[in-house]
Structures are given as structure tokens and as C-alpha cells.
TORKESE-136794 format. One line per 10 residues: for each residue x, y, z of C-alpha. Coordinates in pm, 1 decimal. Layout:
X,Y,Z; ...
***
This chain:
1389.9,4912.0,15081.6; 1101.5,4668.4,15246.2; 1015.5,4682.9,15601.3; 851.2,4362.1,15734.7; 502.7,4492.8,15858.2; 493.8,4820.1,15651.7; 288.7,4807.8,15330.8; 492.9,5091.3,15121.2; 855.3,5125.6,15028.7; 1087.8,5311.6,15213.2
1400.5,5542.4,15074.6; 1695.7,5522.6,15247.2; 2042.7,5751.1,15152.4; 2312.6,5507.0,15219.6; 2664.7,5524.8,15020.6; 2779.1,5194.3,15175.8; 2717.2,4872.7,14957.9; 2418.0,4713.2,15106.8; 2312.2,4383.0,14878.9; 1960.7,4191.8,14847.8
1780.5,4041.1,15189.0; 2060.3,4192.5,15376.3; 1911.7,4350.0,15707.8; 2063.1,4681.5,15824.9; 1930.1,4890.5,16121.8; 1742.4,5220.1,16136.5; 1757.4,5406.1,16398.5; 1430.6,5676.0,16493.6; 1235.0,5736.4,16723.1; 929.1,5573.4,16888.7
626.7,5798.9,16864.1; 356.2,5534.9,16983.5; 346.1,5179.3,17077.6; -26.8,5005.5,17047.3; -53.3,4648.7,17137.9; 116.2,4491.2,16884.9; 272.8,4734.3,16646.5; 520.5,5023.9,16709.4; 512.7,5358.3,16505.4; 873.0,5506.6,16462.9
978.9,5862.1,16338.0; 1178.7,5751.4,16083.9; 1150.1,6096.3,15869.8; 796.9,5979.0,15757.1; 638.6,5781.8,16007.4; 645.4,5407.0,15977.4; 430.2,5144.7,16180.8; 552.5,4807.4,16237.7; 549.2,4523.2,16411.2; 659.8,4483.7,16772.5
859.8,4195.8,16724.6; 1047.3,4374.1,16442.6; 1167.6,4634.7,16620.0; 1469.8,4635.1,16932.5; 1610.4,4880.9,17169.9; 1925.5,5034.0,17070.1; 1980.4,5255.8,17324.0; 1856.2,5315.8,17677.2; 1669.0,5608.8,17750.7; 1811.4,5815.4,17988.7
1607.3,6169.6,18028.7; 1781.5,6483.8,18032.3; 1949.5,6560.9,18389.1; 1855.3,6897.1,18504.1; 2100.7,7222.5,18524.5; 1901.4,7448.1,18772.0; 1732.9,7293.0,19120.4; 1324.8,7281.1,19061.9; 1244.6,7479.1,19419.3; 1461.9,7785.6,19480.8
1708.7,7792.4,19771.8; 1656.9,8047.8,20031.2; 1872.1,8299.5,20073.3
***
């Protein structure tokens, strides 16, 4: 598979049937964004452009179980 903005190939493992200049999305996750390229944890990582790359999901952090400051009794 080519990825517009990365110079090597990338392997995907995908059992679906996928033909020629068809685009499909991979998902991963960002590890850095510069000022006009994005690097993405895609297994290796894999640095492309900005405006190749869209958010698939918002990021919502993870919501907390125990209170930060101790009640007292």
C-alpha cells in the first residue's frame, strides 16, 4: 500500500477486497504533529502530511474513578 507523503511502502492485513487507487482509512494514533506533517503510530511509525490525515474520533480523556483530594472524615 502507498501513503501520499510517506516515502516507503506500507503492509496492511486486510481480508476484504480492496482494488487499485481505492482509498481506505487507517486508524492510529497521533504521536507528534510539526507544522505541516503528522506522525501516526500506525504499528511502525509513519509521517505524513497534515492535509492527509482527519479526525475520526474525538478525544475524550479518561474520567476519573477516585476524587484527587481526600474527603475528611
Amino acid at each position: 500500500m502507498s501513503i501520499p507523503g510517506y516515502d516507503f511502502p506500507h503492509s496492511i492485513i486486510d481480508h476484504s477486497k480492496v482494488n487499485r487507487g481505492q482509498q481506505i482509512d487507517l486508524k492510529g494514533e497521533v504521536t507528534r504533529i510539526d507544522e505541516d506533517t503528522v506522525t501516526i503510530d500506525l504499528g511502525p511509525l509513519v509521517t505524513v502530511d497534515r492535509d492527509k490525515v482527519r479526525l475520526m474520533e474525538k478525544y475524550r480523556p479518561p474520567k476519573r474513578r477516585k476524587a484527587l483530594v481526600v474527603a475528611p472524615d
